[in-house]
Predicted model as a PDB file, atoms N, CA, C, CB and O in Angstrom, pLDDT in the B-factor column:
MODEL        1                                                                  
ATOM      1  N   UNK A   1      51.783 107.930 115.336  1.00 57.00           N  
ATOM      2  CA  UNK A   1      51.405 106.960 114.337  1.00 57.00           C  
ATOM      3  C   UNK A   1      52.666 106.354 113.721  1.00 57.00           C  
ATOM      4  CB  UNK A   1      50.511 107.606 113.256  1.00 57.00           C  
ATOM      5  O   UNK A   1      53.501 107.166 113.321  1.00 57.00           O  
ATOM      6  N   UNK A   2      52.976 104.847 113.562  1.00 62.00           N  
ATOM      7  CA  UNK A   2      54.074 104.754 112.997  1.00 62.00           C  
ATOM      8  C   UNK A   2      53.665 103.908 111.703  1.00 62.00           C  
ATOM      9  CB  UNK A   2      55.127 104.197 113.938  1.00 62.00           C  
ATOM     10  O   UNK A   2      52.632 103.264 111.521  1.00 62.00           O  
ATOM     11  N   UNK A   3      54.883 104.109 110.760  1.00 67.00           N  
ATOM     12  CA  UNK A   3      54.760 103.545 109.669  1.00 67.00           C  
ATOM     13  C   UNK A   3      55.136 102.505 109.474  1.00 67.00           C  
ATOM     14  CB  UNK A   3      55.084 104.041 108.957  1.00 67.00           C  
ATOM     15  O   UNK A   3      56.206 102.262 110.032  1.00 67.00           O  
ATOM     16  N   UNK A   4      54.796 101.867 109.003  1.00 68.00           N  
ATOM     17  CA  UNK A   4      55.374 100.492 108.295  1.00 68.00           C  
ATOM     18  C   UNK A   4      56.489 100.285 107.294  1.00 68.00           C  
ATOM     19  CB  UNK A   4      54.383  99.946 107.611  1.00 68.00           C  
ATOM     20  O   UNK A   4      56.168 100.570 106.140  1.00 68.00           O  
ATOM     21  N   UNK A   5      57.688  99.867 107.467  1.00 67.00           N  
ATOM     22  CA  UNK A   5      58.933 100.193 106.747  1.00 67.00           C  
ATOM     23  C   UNK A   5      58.852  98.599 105.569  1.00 67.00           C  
ATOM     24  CB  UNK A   5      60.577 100.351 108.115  1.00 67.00           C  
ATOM     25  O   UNK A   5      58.939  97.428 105.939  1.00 67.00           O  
ATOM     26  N   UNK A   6      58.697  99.025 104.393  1.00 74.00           N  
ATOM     27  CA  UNK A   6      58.799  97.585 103.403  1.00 74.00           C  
ATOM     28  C   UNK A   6      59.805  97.470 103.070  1.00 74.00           C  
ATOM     29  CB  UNK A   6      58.101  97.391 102.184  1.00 74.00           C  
ATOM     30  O   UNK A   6      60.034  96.791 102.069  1.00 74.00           O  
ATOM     31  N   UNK A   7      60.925  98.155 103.853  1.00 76.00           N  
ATOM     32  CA  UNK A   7      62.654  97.795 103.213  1.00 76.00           C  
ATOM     33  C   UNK A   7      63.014  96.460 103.445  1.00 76.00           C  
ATOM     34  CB  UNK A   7      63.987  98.679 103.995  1.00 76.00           C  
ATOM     35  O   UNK A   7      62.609  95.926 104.477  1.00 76.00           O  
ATOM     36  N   UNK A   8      63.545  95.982 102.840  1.00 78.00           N  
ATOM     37  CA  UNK A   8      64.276  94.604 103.197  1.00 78.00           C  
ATOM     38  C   UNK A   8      65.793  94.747 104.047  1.00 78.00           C  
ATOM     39  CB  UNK A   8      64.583  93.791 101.663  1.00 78.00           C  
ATOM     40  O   UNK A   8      66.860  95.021 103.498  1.00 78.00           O  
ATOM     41  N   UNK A   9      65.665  94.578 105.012  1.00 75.00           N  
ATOM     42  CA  UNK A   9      67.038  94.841 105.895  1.00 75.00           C  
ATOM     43  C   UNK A   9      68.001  93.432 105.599  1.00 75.00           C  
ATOM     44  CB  UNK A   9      66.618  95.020 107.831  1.00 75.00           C  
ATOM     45  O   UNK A   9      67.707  92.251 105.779  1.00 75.00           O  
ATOM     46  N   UNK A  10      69.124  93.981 105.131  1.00 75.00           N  
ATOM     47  CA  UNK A  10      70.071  92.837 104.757  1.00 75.00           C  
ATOM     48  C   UNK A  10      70.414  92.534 105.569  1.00 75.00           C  
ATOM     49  CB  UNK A  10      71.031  92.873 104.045  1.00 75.00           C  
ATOM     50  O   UNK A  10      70.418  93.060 106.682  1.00 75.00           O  
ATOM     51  N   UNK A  11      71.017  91.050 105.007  1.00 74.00           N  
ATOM     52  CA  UNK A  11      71.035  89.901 106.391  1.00 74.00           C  
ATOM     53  C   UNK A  11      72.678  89.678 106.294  1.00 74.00           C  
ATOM     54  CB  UNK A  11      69.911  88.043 106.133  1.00 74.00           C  
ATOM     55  O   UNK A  11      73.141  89.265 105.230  1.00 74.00           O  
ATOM     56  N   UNK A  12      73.349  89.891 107.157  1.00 68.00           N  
ATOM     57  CA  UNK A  12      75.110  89.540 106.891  1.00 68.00           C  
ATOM     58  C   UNK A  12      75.197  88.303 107.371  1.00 68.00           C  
ATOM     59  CB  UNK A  12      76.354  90.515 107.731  1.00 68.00           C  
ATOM     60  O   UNK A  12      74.633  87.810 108.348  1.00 68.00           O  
ATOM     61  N   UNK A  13      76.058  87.769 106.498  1.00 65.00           N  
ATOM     62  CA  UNK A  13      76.510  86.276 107.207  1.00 65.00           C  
ATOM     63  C   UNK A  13      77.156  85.671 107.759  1.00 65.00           C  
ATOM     64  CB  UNK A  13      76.648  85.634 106.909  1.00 65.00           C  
ATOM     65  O   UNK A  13      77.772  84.946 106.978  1.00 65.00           O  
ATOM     66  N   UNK A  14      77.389  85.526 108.616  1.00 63.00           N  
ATOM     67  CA  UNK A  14      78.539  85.191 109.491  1.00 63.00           C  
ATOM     68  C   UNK A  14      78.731  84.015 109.805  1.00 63.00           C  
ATOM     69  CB  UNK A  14      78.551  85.749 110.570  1.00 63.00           C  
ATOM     70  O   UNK A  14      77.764  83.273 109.975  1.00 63.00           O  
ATOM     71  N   UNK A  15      80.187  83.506 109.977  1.00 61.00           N  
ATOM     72  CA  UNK A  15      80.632  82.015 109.491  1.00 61.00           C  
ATOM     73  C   UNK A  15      80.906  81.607 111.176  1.00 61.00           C  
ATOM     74  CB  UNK A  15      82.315  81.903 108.172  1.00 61.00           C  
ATOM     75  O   UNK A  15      81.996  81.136 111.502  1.00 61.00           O  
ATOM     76  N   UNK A  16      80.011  81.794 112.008  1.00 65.00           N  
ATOM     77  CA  UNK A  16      80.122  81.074 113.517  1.00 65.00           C  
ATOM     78  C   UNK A  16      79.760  79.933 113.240  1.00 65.00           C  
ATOM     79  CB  UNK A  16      79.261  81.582 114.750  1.00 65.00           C  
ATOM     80  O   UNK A  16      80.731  79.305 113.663  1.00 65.00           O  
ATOM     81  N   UNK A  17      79.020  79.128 112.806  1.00 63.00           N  
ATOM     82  CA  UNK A  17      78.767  77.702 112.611  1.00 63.00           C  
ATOM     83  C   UNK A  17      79.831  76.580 111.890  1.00 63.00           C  
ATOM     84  CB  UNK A  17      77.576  77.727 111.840  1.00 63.00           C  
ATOM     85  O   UNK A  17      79.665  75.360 111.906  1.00 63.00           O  
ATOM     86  N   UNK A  18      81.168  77.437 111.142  1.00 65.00           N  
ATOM     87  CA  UNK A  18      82.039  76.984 110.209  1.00 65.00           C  
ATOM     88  C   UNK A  18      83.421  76.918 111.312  1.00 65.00           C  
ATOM     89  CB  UNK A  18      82.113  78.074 108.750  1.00 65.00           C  
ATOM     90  O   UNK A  18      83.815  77.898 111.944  1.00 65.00           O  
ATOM     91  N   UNK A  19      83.842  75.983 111.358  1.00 75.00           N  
ATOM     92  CA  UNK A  19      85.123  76.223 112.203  1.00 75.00           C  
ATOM     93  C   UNK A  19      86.238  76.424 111.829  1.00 75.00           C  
ATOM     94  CB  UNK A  19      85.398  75.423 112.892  1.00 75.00           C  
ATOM     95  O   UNK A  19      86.764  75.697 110.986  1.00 75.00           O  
ATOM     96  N   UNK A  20      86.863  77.482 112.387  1.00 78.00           N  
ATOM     97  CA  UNK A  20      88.306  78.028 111.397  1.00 78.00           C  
ATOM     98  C   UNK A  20      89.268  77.067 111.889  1.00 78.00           C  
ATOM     99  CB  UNK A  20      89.003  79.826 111.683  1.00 78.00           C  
ATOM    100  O   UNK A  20      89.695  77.027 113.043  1.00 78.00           O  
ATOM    101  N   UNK A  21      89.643  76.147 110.755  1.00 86.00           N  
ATOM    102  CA  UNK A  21      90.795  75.265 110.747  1.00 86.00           C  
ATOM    103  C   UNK A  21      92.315  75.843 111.111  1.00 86.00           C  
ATOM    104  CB  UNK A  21      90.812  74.703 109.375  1.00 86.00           C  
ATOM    105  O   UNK A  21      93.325  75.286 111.540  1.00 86.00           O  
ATOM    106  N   UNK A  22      91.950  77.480 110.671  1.00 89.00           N  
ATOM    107  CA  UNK A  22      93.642  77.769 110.634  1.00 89.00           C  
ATOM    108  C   UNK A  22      94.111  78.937 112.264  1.00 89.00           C  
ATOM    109  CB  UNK A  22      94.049  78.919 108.659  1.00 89.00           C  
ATOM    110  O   UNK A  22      94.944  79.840 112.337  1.00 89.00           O  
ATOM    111  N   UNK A  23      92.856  78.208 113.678  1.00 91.00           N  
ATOM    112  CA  UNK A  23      92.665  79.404 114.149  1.00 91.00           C  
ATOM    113  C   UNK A  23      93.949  79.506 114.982  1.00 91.00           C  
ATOM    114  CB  UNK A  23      91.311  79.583 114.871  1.00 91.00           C  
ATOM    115  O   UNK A  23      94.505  80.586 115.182  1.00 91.00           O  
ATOM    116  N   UNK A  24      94.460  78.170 115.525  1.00 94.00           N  
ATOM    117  CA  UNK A  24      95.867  77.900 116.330  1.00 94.00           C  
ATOM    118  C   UNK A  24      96.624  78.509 115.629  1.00 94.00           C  
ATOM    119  CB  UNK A  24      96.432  76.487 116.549  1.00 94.00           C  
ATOM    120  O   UNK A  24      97.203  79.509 116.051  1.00 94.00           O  
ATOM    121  N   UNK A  25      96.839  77.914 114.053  1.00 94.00           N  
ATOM    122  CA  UNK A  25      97.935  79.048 113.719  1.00 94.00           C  
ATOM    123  C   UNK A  25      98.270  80.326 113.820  1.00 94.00           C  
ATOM    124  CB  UNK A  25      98.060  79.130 112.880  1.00 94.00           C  
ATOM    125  O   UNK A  25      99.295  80.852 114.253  1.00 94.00           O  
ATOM    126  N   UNK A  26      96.754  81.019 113.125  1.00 94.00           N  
ATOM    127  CA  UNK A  26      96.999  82.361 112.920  1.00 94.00           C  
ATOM    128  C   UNK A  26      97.192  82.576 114.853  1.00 94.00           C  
ATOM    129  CB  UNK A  26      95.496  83.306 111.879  1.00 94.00           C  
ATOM    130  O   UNK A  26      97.769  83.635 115.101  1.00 94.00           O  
ATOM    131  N   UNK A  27      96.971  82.110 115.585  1.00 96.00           N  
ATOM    132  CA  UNK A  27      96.855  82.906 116.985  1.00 96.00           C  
ATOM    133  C   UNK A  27      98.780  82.824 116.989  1.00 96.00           C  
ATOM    134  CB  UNK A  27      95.680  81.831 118.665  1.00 96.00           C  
ATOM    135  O   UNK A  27      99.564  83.762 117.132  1.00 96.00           O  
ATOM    136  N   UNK A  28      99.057  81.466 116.794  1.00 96.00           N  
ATOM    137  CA  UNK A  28     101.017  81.700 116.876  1.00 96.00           C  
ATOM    138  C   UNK A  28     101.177  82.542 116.161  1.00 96.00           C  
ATOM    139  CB  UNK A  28     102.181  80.554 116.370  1.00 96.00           C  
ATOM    140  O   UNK A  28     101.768  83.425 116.782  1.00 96.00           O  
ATOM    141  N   UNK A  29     100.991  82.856 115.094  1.00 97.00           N  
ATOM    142  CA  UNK A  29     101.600  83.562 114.002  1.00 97.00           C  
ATOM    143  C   UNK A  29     101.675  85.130 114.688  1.00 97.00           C  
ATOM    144  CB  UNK A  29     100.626  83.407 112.486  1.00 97.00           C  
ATOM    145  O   UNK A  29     102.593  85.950 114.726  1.00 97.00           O  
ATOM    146  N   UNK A  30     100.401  85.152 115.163  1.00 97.00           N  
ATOM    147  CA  UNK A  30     100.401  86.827 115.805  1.00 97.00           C  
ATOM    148  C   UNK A  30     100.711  86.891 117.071  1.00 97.00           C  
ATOM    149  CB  UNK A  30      99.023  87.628 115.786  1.00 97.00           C  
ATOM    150  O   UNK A  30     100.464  88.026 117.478  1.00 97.00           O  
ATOM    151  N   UNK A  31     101.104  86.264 117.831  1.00 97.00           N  
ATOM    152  CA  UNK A  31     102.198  85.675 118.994  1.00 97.00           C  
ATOM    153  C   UNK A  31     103.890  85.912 118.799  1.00 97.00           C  
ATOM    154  CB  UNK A  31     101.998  83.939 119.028  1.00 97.00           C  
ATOM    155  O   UNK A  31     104.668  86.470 119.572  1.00 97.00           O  
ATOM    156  N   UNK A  32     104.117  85.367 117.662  1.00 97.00           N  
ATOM    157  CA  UNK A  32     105.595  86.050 116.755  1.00 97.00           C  
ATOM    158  C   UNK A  32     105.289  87.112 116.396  1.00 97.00           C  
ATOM    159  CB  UNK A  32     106.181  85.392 115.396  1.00 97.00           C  
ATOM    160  O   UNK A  32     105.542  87.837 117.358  1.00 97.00           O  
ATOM    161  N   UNK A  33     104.892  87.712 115.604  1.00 98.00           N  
ATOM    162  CA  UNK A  33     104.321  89.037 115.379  1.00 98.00           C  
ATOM    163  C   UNK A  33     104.653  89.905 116.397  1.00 98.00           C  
ATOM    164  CB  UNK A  33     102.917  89.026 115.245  1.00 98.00           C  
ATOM    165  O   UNK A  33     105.491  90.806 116.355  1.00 98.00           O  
ATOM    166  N   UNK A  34     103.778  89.502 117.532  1.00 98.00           N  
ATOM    167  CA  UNK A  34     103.450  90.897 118.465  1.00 98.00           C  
ATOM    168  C   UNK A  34     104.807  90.901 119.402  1.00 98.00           C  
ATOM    169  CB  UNK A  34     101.771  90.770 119.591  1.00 98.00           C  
ATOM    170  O   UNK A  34     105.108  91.991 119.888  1.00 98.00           O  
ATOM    171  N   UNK A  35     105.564  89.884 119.664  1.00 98.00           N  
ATOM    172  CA  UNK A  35     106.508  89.759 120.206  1.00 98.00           C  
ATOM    173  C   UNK A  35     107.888  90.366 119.502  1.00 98.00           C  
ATOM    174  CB  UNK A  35     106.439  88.536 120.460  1.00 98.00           C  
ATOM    175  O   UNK A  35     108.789  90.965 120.090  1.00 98.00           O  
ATOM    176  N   UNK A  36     107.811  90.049 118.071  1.00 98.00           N  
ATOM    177  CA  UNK A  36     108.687  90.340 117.356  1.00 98.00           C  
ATOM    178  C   UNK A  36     108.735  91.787 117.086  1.00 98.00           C  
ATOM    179  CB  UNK A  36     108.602  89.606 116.365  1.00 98.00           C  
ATOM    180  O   UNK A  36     109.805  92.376 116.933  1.00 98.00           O  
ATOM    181  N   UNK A  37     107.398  92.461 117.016  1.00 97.00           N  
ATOM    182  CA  UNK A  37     107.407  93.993 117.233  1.00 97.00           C  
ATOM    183  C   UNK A  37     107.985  94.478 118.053  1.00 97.00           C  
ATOM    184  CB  UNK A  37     106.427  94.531 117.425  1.00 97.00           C  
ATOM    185  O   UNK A  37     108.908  95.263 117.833  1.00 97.00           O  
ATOM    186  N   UNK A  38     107.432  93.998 119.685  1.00 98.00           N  
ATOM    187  CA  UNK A  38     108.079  94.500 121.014  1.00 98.00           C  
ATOM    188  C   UNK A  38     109.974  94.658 120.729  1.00 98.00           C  
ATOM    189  CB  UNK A  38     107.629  93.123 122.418  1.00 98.00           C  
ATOM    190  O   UNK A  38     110.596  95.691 120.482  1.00 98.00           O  
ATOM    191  N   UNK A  39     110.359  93.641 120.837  1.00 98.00           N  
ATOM    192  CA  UNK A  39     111.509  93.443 120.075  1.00 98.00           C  
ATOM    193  C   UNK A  39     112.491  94.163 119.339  1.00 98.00           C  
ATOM    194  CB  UNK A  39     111.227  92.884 119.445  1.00 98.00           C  
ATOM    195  O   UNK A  39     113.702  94.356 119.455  1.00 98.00           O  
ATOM    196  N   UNK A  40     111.380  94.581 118.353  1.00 97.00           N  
ATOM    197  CA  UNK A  40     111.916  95.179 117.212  1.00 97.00           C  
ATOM    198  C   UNK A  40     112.128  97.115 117.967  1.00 97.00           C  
ATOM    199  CB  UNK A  40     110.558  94.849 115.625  1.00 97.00           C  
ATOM    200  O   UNK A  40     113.058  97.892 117.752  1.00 97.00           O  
ATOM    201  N   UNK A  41     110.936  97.321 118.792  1.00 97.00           N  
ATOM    202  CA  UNK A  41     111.221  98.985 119.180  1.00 97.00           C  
ATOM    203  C   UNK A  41     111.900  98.492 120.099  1.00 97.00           C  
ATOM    204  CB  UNK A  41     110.013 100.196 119.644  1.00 97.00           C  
ATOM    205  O   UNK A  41     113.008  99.026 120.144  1.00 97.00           O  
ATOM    206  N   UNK A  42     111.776  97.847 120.730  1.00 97.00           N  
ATOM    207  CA  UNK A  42     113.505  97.994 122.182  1.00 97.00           C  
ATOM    208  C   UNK A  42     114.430  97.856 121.428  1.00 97.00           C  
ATOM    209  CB  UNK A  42     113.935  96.612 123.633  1.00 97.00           C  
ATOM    210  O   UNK A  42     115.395  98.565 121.709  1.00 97.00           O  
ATOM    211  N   UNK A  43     114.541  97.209 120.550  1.00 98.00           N  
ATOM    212  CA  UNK A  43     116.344  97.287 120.071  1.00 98.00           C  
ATOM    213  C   UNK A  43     115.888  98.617 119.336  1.00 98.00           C  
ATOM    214  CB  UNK A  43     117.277  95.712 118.777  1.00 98.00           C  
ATOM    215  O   UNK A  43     116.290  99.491 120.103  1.00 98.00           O  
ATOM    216  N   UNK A  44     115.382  99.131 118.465  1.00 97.00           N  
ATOM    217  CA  UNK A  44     115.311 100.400 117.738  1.00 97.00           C  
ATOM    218  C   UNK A  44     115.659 102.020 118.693  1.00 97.00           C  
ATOM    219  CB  UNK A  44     113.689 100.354 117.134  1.00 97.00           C  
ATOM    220  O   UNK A  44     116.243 103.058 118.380  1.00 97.00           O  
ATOM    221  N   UNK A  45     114.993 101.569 119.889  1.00 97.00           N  
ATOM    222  CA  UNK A  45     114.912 102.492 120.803  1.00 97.00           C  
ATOM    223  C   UNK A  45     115.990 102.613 121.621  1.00 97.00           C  
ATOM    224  CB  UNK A  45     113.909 102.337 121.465  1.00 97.00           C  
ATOM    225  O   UNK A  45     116.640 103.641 121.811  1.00 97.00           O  
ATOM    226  N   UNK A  46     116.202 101.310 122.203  1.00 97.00           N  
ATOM    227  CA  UNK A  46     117.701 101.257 123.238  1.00 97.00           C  
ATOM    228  C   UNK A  46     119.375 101.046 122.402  1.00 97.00           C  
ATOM    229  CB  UNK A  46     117.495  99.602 124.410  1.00 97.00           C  
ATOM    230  O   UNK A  46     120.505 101.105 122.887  1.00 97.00           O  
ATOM    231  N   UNK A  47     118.902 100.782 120.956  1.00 94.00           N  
ATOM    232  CA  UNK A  47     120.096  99.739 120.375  1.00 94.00           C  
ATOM    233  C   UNK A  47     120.363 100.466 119.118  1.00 94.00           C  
ATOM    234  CB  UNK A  47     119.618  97.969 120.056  1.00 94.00           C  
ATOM    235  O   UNK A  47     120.374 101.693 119.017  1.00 94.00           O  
ATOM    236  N   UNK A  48     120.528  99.820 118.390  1.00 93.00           N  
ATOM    237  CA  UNK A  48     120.869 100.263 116.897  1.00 93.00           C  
ATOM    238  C   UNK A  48     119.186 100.060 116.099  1.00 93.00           C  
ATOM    239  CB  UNK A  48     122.356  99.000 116.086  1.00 93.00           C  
ATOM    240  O   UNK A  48     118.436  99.085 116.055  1.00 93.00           O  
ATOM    241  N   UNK A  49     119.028 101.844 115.388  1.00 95.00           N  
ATOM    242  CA  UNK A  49     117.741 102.004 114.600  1.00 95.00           C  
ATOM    243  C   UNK A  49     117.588 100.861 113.394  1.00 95.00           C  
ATOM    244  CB  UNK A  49     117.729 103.547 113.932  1.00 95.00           C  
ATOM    245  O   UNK A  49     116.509 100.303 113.199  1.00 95.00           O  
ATOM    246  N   UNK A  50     118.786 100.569 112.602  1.00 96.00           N  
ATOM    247  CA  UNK A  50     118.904  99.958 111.796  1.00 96.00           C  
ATOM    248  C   UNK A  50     118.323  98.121 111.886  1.00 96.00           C  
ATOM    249  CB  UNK A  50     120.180 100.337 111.622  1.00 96.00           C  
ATOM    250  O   UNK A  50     117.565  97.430 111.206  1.00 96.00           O  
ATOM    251  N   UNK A  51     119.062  97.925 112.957  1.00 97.00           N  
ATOM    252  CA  UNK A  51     118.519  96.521 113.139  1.00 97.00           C  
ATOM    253  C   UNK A  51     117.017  96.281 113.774  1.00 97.00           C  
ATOM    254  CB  UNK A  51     119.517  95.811 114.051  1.00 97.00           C  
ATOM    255  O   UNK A  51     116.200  95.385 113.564  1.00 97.00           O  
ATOM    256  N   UNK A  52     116.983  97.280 114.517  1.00 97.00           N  
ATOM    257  CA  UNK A  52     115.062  97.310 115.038  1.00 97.00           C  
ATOM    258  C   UNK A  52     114.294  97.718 113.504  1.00 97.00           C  
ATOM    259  CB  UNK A  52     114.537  99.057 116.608  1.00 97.00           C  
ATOM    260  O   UNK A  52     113.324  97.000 113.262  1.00 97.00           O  
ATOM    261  N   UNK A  53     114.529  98.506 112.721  1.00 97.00           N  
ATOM    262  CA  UNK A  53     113.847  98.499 111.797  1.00 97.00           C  
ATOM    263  C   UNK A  53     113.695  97.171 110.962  1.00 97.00           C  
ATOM    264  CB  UNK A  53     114.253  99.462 111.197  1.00 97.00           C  
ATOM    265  O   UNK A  53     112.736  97.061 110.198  1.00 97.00           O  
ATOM    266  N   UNK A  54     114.766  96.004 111.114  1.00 97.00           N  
ATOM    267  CA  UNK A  54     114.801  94.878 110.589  1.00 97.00           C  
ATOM    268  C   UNK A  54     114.290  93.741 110.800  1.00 97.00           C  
ATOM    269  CB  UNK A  54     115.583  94.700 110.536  1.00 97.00           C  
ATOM    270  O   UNK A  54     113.965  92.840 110.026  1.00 97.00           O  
ATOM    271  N   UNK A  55     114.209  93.911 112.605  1.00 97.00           N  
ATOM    272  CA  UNK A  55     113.594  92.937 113.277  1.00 97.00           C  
ATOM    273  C   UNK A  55     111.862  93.462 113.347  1.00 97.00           C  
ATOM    274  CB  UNK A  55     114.426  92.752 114.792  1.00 97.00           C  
ATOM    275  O   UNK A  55     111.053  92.742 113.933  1.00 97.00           O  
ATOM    276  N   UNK A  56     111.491  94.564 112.793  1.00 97.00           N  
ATOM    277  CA  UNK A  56     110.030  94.720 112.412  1.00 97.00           C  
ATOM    278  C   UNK A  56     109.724  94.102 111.666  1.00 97.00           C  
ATOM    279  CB  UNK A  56     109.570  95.709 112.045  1.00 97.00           C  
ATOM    280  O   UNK A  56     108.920  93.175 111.755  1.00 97.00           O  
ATOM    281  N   UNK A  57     110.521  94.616 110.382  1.00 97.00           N  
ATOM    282  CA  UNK A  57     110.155  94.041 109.312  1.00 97.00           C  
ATOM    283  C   UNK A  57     109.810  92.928 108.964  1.00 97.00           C  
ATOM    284  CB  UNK A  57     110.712  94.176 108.772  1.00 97.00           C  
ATOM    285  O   UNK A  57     108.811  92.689 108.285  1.00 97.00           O  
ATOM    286  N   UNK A  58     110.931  91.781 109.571  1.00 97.00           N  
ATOM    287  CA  UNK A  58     110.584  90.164 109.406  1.00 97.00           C  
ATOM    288  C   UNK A  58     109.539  89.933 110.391  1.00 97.00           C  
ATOM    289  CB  UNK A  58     111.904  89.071 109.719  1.00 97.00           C  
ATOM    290  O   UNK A  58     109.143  88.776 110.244  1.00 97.00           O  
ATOM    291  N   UNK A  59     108.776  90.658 111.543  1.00 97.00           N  
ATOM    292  CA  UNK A  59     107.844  90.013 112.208  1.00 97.00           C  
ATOM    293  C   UNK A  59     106.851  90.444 111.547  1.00 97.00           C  
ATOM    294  CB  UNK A  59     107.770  90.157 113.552  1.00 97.00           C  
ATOM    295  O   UNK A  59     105.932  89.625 111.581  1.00 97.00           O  
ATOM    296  N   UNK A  60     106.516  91.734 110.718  1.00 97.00           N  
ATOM    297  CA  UNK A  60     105.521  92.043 109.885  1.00 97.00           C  
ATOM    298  C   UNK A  60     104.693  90.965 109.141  1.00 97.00           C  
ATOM    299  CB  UNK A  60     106.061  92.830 109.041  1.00 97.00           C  
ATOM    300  O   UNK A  60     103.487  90.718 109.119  1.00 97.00           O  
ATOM    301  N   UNK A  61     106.420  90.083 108.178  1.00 97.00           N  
ATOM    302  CA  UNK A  61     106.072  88.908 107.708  1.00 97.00           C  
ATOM    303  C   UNK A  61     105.223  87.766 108.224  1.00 97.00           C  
ATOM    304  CB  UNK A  61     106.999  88.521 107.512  1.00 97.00           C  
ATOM    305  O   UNK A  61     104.615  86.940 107.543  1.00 97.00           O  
ATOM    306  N   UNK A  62     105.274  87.845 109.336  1.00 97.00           N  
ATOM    307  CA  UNK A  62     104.543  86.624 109.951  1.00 97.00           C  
ATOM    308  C   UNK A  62     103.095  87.162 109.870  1.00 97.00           C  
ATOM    309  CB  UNK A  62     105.047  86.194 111.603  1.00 97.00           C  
ATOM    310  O   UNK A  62     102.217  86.336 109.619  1.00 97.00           O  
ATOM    311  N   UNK A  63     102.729  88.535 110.068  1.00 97.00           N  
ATOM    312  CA  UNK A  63     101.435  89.182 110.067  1.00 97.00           C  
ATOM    313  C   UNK A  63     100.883  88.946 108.442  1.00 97.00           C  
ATOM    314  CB  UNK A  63     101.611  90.902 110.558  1.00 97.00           C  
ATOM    315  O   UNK A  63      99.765  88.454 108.290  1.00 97.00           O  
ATOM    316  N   UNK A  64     101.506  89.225 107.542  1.00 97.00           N  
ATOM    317  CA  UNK A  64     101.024  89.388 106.400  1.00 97.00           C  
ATOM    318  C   UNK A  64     100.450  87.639 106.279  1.00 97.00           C  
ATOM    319  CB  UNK A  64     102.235  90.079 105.271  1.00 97.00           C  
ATOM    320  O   UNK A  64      99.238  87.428 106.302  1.00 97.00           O  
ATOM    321  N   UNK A  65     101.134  86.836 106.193  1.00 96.00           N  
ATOM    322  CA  UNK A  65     100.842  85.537 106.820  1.00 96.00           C  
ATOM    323  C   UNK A  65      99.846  85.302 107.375  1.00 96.00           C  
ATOM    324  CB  UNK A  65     101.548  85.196 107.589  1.00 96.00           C  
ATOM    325  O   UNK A  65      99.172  84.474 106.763  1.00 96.00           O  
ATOM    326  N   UNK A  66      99.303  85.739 108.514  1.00 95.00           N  
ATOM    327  CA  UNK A  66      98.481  85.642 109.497  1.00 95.00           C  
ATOM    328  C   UNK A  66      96.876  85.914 108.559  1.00 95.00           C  
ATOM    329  CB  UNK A  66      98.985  86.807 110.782  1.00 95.00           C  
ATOM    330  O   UNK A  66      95.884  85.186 108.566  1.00 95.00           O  
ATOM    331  N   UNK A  67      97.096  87.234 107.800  1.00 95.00           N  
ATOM    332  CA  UNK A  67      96.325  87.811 107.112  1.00 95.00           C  
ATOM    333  C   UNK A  67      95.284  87.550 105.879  1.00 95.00           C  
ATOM    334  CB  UNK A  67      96.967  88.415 106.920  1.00 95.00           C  
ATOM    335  O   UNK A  67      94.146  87.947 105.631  1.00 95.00           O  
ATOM    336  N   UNK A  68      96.525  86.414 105.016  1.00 94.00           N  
ATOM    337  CA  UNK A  68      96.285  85.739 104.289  1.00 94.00           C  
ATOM    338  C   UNK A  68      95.449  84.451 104.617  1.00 94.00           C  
ATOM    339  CB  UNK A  68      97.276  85.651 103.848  1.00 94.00           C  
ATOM    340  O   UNK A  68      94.506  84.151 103.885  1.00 94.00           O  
ATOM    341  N   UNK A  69      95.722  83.817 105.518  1.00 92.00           N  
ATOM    342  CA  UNK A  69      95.130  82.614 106.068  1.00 92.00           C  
ATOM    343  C   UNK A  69      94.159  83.125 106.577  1.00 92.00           C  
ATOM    344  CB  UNK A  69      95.839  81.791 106.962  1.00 92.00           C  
ATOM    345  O   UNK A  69      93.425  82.217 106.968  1.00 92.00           O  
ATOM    346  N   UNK A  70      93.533  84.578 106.902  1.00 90.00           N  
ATOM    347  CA  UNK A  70      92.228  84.816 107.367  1.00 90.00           C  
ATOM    348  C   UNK A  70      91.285  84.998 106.168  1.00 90.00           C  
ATOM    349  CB  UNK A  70      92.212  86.019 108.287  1.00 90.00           C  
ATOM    350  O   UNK A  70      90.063  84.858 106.219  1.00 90.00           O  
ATOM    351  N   UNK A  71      91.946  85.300 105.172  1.00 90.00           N  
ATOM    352  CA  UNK A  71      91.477  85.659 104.024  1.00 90.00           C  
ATOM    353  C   UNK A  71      91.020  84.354 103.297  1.00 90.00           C  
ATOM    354  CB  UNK A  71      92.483  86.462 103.313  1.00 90.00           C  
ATOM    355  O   UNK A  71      90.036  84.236 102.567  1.00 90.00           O  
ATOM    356  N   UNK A  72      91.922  83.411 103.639  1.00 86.00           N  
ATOM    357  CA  UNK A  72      91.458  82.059 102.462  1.00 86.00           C  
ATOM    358  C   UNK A  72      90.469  81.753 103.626  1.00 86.00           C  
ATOM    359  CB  UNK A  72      92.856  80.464 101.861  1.00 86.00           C  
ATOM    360  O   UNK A  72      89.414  81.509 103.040  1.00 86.00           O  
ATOM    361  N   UNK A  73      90.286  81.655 104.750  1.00 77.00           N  
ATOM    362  CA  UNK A  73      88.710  81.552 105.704  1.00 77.00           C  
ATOM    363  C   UNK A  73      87.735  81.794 104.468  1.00 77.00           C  
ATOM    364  CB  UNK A  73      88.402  83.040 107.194  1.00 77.00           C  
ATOM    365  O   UNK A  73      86.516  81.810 104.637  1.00 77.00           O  
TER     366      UNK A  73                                                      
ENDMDL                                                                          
END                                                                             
């Protein structure tokens, strides 16, 4: 016998019909990013720790970036 459920199942909304203006960017942005990581552990790994920890850091920047512009979406 089954029951009849009177819950209201919430409805999420999702913005597929809205087109993300900022989508080219954010895709470069995490293009520098992911490159700039790679980057950043080969020199950390093969090179000097100091400067791979540096060259993370500034590609991070481009992520935090990336992040923000998903956020103002």
């Amino acid at each position: 016998m089954e029951q009849e459920s009177h819950l209201n199942v919430p409805r999420h909304h999702h913005r597929k019909d809205v087109p993300d203006k900022f989508l080219k960017l954010r895709n470069v942005l995490n293009l520098i990013f992911m490159l700039g990581a790679i980057v950043g552990v080969a020199v950390y790994m093969l090179s000097d720790q100091d400067t791979g920890i540096y060259i993370i850091m500034g590609s991070m920047a481009f992520k935090v970036v990336e992040c923000t512009l998903r956020f103002i979406h």
